[in-house]
C-alpha positions as CSV (number, residue, x, y, z in Angstrom):
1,X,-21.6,78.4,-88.3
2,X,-24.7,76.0,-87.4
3,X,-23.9,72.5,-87.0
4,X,-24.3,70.0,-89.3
5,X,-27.8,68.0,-88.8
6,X,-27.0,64.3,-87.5
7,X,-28.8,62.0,-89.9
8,X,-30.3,59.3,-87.5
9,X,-30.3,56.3,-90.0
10,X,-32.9,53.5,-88.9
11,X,-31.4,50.4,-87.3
12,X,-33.8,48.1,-89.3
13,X,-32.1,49.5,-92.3
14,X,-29.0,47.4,-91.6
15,X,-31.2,44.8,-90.1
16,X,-28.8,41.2,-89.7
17,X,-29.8,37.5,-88.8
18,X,-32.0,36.2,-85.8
19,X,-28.3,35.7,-84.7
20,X,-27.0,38.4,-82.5
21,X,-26.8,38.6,-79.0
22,X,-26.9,42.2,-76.4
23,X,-24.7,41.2,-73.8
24,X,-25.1,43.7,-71.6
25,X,-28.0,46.2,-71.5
26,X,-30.4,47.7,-68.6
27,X,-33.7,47.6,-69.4
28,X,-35.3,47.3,-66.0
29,X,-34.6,51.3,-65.8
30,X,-37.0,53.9,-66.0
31,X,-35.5,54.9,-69.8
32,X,-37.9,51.6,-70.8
33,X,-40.8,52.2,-68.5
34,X,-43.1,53.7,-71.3
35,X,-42.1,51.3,-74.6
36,X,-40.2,48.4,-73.6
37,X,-41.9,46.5,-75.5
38,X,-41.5,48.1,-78.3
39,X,-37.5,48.4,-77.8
40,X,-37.9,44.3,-77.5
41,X,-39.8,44.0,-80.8
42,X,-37.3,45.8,-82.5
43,X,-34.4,44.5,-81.4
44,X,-36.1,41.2,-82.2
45,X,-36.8,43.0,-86.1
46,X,-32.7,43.8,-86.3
47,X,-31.7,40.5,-85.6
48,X,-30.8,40.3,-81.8
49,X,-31.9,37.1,-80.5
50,X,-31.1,37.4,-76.7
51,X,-30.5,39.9,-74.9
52,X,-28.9,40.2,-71.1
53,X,-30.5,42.3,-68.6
54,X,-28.3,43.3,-66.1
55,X,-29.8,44.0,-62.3
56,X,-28.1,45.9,-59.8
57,X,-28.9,44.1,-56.6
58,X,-31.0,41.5,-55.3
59,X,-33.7,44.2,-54.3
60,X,-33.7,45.9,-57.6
61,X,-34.5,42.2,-59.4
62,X,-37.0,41.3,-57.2
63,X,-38.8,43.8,-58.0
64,X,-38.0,44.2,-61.9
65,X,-37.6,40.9,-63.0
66,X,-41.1,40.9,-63.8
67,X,-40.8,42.9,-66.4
68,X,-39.9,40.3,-68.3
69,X,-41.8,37.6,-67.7
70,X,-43.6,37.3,-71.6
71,X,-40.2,37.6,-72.8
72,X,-37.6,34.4,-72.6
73,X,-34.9,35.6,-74.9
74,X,-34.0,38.1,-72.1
75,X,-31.3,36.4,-69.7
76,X,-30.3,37.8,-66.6
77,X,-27.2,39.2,-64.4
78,X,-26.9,40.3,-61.3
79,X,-24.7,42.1,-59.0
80,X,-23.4,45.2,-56.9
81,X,-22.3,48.0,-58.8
82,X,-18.8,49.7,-57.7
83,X,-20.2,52.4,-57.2
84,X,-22.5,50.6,-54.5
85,X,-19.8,49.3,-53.2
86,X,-21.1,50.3,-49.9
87,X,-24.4,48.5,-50.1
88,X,-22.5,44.9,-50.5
89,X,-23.7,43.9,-47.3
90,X,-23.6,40.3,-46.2
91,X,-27.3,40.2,-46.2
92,X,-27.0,41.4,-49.7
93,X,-24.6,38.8,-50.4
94,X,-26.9,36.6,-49.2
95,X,-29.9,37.8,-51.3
96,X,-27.6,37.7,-54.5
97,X,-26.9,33.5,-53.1
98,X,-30.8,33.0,-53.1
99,X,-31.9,34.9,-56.5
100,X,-29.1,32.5,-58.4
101,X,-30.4,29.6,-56.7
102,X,-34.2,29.9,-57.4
103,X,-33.9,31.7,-60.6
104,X,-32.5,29.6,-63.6
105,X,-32.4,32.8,-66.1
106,X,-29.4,34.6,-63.8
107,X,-26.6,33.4,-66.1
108,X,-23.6,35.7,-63.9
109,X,-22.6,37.9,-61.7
110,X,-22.2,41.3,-62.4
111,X,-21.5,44.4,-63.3
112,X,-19.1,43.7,-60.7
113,X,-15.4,45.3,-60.4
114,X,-13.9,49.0,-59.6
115,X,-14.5,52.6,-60.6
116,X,-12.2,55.1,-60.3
117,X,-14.0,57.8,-62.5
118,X,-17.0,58.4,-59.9
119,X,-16.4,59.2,-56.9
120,X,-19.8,57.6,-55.1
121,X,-18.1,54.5,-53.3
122,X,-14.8,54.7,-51.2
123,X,-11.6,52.4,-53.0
124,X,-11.3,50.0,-50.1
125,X,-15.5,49.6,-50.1
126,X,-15.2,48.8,-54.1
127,X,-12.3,46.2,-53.1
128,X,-13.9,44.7,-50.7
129,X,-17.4,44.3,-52.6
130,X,-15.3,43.2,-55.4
131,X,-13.4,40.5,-53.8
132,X,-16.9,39.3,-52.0
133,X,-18.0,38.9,-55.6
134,X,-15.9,37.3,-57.0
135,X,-15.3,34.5,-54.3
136,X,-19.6,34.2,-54.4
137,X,-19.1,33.9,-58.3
138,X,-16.8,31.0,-58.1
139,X,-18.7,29.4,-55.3
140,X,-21.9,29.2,-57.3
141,X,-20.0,28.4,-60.4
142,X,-21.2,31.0,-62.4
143,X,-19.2,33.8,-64.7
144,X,-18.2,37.0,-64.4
145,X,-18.7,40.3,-65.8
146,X,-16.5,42.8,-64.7
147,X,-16.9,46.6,-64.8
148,X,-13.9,48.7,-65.2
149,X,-13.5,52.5,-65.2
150,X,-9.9,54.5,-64.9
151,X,-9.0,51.3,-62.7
152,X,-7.2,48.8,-64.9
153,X,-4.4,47.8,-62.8
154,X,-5.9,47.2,-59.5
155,X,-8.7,45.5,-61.2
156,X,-5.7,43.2,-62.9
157,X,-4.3,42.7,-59.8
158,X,-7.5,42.2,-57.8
159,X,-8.5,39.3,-60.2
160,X,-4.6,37.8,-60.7
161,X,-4.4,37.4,-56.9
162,X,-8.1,35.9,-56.5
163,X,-6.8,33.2,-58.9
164,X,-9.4,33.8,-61.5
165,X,-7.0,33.2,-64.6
166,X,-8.7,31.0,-66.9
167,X,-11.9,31.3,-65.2
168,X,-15.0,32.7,-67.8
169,X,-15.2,36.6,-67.3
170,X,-16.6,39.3,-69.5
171,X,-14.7,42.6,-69.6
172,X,-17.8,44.4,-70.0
173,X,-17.5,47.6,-72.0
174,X,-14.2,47.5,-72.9
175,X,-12.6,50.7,-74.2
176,X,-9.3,50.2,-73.9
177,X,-5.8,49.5,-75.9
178,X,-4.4,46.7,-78.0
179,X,-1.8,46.3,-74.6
180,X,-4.8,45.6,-72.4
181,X,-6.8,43.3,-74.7
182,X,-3.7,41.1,-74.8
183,X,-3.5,40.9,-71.6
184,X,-7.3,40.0,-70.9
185,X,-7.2,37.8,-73.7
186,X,-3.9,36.1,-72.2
187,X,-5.9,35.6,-68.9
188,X,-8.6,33.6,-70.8
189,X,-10.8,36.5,-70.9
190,X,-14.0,38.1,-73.1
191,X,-14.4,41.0,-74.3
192,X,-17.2,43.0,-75.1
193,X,-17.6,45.9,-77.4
194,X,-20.3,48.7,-76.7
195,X,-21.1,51.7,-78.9
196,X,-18.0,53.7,-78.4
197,X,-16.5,51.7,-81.3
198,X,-17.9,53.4,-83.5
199,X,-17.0,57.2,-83.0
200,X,-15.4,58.9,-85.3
201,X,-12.1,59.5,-82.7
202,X,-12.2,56.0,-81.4
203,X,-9.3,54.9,-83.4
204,X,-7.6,53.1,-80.5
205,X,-10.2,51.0,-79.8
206,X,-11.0,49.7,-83.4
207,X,-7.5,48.9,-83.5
208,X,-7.9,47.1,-80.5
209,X,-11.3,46.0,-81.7
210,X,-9.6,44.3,-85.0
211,X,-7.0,43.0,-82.3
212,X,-9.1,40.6,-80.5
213,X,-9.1,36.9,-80.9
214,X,-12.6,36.0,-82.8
215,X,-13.4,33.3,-80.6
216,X,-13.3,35.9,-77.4
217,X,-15.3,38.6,-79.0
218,X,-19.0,40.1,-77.7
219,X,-21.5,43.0,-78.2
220,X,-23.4,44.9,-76.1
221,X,-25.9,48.4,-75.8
222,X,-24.9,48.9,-72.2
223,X,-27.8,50.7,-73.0
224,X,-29.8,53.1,-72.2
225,X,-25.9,54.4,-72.6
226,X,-23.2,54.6,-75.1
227,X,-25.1,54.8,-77.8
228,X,-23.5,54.5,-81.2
229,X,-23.6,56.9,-84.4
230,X,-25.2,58.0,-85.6
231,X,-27.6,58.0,-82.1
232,X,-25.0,59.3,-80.2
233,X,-27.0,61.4,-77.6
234,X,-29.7,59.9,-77.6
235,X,-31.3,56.8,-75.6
236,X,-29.7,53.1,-76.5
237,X,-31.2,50.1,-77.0
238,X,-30.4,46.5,-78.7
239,X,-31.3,47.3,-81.7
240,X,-28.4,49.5,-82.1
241,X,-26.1,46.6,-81.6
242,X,-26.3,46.7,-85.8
243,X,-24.5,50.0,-85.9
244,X,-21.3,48.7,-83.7
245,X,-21.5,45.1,-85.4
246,X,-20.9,47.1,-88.9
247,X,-18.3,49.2,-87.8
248,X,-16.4,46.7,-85.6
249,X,-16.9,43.8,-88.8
250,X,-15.3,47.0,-91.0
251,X,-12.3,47.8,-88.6
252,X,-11.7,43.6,-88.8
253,X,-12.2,43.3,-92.5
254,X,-14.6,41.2,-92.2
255,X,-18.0,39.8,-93.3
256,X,-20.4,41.8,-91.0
257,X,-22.7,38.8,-90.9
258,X,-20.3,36.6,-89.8
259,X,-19.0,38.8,-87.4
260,X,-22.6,39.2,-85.9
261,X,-23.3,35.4,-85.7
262,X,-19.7,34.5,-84.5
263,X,-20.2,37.0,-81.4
264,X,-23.8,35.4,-81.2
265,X,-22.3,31.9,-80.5
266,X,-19.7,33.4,-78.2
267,X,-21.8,35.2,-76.0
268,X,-24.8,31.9,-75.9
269,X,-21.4,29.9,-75.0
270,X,-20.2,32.0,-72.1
271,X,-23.7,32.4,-71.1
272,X,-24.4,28.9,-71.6
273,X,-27.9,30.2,-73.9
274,X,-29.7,28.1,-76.1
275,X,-29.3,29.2,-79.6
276,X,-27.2,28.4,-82.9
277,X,-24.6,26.2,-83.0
278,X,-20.8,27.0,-82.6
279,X,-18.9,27.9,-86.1
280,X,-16.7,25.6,-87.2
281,X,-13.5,25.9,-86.6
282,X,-11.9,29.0,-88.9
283,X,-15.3,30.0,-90.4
């Protein structure tokens, strides 16, 4: 029996306002190296107004940060991979200390955390990295986002014993139940929502999705990954934010521009972007 044919609807077809915000996307890769500005343009067309660029390593934005240099609504993050754990040298360290003093668009640190799924880095080399991390994030007084794959519980532990409750972190990518969004949430924590939301078997995680506080809640591409139906397959970008902002707004029962602005406001507030002003208070 042949499959059926995947319509690939257009994002600009469910365009939104100059409101929404990519949290976490990679656009320094090679995926971009023939059209990124094109992917830029249309993420501005589909209502994305910043998006954050996420660098794996001081030598890695050194080198790519350039790429972005006729384009300001692009923020920056920075930081060792778990999967890297191994290149999280103190001269790295050091490198990461320099790029967030001389650079004002580096607005946190990360993707950092643990990574149980690949099998690149050793445990103890992704603890340690980790650790280093987090200590140089709270040094420099910048956030957090935190990358977390098949490693929940040591990650919970890593960051309860570091004494980084309450302190602003992003669980980038987050895919898991309404049991781990409380507890995130009862840490002080964000969350941010990529793609996955919106396949068809993801039923856990809109329930978790309609779960989270609306004051805590992000988007992001994580792209050129995850992308969401009906792209599935194919190469993200920001301007497929629209397709996860619709189905996450649907699995909240709520307004899908209102949704789109509110995690605007809360990703320019953890970010500390310029941009629209905070909702009140229950709108």
């Amino acid at each position: 029996m042949a499959h059926k044919k995947v319509e690939r609807v257009e994002p600009l077809t469910l365009k939104l306002p100059l409101l929404g915000v990519d949290s976490h996307a990679h656009l320094d890769g090679p995926e971009f190296d023939a059209d990124r500005a094109a992917v830029l343009a249309r993420a501005k067309a589909c209502g994305i107004l910043h998006t954050g660029n996420v660098f794996l390593g001081p030598e890695v934005f050194a080198v790519r940060k350039h790429f972005f240099d006729a384009y300001p609504e692009v923020f920056f993050l920075l930081g060792i991979h778990p999967c890297d754990g191994q290149r999280c040298t103190p001269e790295t360290l050091a490198g990461i200390r320099v790029a967030f003093a001389s650079e004002p668009r580096l607005r946190a640190v990360g993707e950092i955390g643990l990574d149980y799924h690949w099998k690149d880095c050793p445990k103890d080399l992704q603890i340690a990295a980790f650790v280093a991390q987090i200590r140089l994030a709270r040094d420099i007084g910048k956030p957090i986002a935190l990358h977390c794959r098949n490693a929940e519980e040591d990650t919970l532990m890593l960051l309860e014993s570091e004494g980084v409750i309450g302190y602003p972190l992003l669980w980038h990518c987050f895919g898991g139940t309404i049991a781990l969004a409380r507890r995130i949430l009862d840490n002080g924590w964000h969350i941010s929502l990529p793609g996955t939301a919106t396949y068809t078997a993801n039923d856990a995680l809109r329930q978790a999705a309609a779960f989270i506080s609306p004051d805590r809640l992000l988007l992001e591409t994580d792209c050129p990954y995850l992308s969401p139906m009906p792209w599935r397959g194919k190469r993200n970008e920001p301007a497929f934010s629209v397709f996860t902002a619709h189905a996450v707004a649907k699995a909240r029962g709520e307004d899908t521009e209102l949704l789109w602005r509110r995690c605007g406001d809360n990703a320019r507030q953890f970010f500390t972007l310029e941009g629209s002003p905070r909702l009140a208070s229950g709108t």
